[in-house]
Residue, then its C-alpha position, 0 to 999 in steps of 0.5 A: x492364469x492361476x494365482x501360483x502362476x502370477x506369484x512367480x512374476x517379478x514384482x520390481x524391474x529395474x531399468x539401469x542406463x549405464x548397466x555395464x559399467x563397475x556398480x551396474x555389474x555389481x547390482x546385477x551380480x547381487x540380484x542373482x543371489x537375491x534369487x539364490x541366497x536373500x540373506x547374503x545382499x538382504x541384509x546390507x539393504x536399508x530396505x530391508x525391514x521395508x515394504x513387504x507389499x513390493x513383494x519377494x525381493x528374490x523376484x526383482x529384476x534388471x535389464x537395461x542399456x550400455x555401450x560396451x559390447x561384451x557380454x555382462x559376465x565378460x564385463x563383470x570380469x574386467x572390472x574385478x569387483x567381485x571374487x572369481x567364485x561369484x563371478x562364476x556362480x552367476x556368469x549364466x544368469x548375467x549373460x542372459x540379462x536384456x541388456x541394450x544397445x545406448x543410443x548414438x550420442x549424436x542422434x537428436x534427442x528425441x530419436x534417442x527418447x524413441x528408441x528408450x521408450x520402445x526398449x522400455x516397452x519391450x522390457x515391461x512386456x518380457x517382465x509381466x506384472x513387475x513395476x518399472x524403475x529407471x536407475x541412471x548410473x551413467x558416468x559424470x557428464x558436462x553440465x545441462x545448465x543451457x537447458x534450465x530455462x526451457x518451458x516445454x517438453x517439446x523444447x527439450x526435446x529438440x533442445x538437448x544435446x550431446x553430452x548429456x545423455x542422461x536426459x534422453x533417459x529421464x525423459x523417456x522414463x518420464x513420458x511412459x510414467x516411470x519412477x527415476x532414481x538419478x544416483x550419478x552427478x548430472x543434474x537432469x531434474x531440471x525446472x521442467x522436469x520436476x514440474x512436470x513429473x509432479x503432473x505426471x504422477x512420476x517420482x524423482x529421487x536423486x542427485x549423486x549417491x551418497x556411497x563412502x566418503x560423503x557419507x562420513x563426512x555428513x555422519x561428522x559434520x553433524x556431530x560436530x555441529x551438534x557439539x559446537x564446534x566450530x569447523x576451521x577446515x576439511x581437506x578430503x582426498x579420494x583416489x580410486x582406479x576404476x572408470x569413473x577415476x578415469x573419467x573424473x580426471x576431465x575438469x568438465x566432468x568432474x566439476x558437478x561431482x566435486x560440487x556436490x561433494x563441496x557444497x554440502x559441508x556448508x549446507x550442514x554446517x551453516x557457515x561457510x568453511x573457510x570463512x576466516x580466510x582469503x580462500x577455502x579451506x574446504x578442499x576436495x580432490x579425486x584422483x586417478x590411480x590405476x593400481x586401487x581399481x575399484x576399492x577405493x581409498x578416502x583421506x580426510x583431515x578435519x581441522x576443528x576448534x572449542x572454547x578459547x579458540x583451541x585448535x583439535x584435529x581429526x584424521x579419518x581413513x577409508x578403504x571402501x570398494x566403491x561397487x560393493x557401498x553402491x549397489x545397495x543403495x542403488x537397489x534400496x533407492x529403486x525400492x523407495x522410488x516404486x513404493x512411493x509411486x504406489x503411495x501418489x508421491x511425484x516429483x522430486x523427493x527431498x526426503x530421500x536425502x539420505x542416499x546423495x550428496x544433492x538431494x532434489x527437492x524443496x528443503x531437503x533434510x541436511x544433518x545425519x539426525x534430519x534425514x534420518x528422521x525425513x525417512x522415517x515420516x517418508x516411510x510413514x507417509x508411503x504406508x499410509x497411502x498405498x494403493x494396490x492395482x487391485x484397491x485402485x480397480x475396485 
């Protein structure tokens, strides 16, 4: 094989369980005019500046799992994120994309691994030289908490469930030493998990992307930190009409989502907001309103003060499309998470705190300035290290 033939390989492969779904279809639709026209979806990449030796980003590719039975352009039509023009353009490309059937919800654990694992393997073998990347963009699920304190990977596997079936994903990934990128809000970077992905040479980057209103709210929260001021109370109110609206109207499934947007704000700012009172005066609520769809609406209503005690308000209003804020950051996240396989980074990367509302790992960078400035010493680090296969033979 001549070196001409080799450079037409892709050089990323990105595995998304959940690819049928709003920012999965958007992700594969930006893809396609990676390969026709870069600089449309290039420049809206963090990345893009980054990693040239992950090689042409016109290259990447993008197969994986669903549930839904129509073809990708069908899904892409019905979730109306992207202009009809688009759709069509692409409607070939995406309905060629190897996108499988998700294993049965209530098949054992480690049938449903056995069955990730072997479409990997078949993913890996149709994209030769191409490096892998599990993104996990399932919907919001109900809590992993009864599998926190297994010892063992064997536990896990005849432990785990149905209700969570991000874990038969991570675990495959993590057994055939593939990066994971966890940008839905369940928690799967359990103990174990961590521990033994470190082992195992396998990056973890997540939890629960970071896409429009959390990450304003981080962006002010350090603003007004860094001058002082002390935050009396934050009411923040999302309503969106896609499925992930519909499915965060279950309490069970939402309360991780909700957490992770919570929580943060303390973590931030130091104190916790509502201190002051009998009860939090952090409040956030997501609700459903079908005529939004995907271009989401966010309301914020920050309550402040400064010297003497005088209270100041603030009022922010976003109007975002929930897909079109995502899919970046989820092929960005895929970027980073190959790279620092390539520089023998493992386990959970705090440092990519930038990109979730909950970022996994020891002492992650909390203020807009820190994780900033984590990415920086991130990327430091991933050129300082790289290992090419070719270095690593010789």
């Amino acid at each position: 094989m001549t070196q001409a033939d080799k450079s037409t390989f892709p050089r990323l492969l990105i595995m998304v369980a959940g690819a049928k779904g709003a920012i999965g279809t958007t992700i594969a639709a930006a893809l396609a005019e990676l390969h026709r026209d870069q600089q449309a979806i290039f420049c809206g990449l963090t990345t893009a500046a980054k990693f040239p030796r992950l090689g042409d980003p016109g290259r990447i590719q993008m197969a994986g799992w669903d549930k839904a039975d129509a073809s990708m352009a069908e899904r892409v039509r019905l979730h109306g994120v992207l202009p009809e023009a688009v759709r069509q353009s692409h409607s070939a490309r995406l309905s060629q994309l190897d996108i499988r059937p998700a294993p049965a919800d209530n098949a054992p654990m480690s049938a449903q691994v056995e069955q990730i694992r072997a479409d990997m393997q078949a993913f890996m073998a149709a994209n030769p030289g191409a490096q892998p990347v599990l993104l996990n963009l399932l919907p919001a699920a109900w809590d992993a908490g009864q599998c926190q304190r297994l010892e063992t990977l064997e536990a896990l596997l005849k432990a785990a469930g149905p209700g969570m079936p991000d874990l038969g994903y991570t675990l495959a990934a993590l057994l055939s030493g593939i990066p994971v990128v966890n940008f839905s809000p369940n928690s799967v970077e359990l103990p174990l998990i961590c521990r033994e992905a470190a082992t195992r040479g396998v990056p973890l980057a997540g939890r629960d992307g970071k896409t429009g209103q959390t990450y304003f709210k981080v962006v002010l929260a350090s603003a007004l930190k860094a001058r002082c001021l002390y935050v009396d109370g934050w009411y923040s109110l999302n309503i969106l009409g896609n499925a992930d609206g519909r499915n965060l109207m279950d309490p069970d499934r939402a309360c991780g989502k909700l957490h992770n947007k919570t929580q943060l704000l303390d973590d931030i700012l130091g104190y916790e907001v509502g201190e002051r009172y009998d009860a939090a005066s952090h409040i956030v609520r997501i609700d459903y309103y079908p005529p939004r769809g995907d271009a989401k609406e966010a309301w914020d209503v920050i309550d402040f003060k400064g010297i003497f005690g005088l209270p100041m308000s603030l009022r922010l209003n976003l109007q975002g499309r929930d897909s079109i804020l995502a899919a970046p950051m989820a092929i960005d996240l895929a970027r980073w998470a190959v790279a620092a396989k390539k520089a023998g980074i493992s386990g959970p990367i705090a440092d990519l705190g930038f990109y979730f509302k909950k970022p996994v790992g020891p002492n992650p960078p909390l203020t807009f300035q820190e994780q900033l400035a984590a990415l920086e010493r991130l990327e430091k680090r991933i050129e300082e290290n790289w290992v090419d296969e070719q270095t690593a033979r010789e």
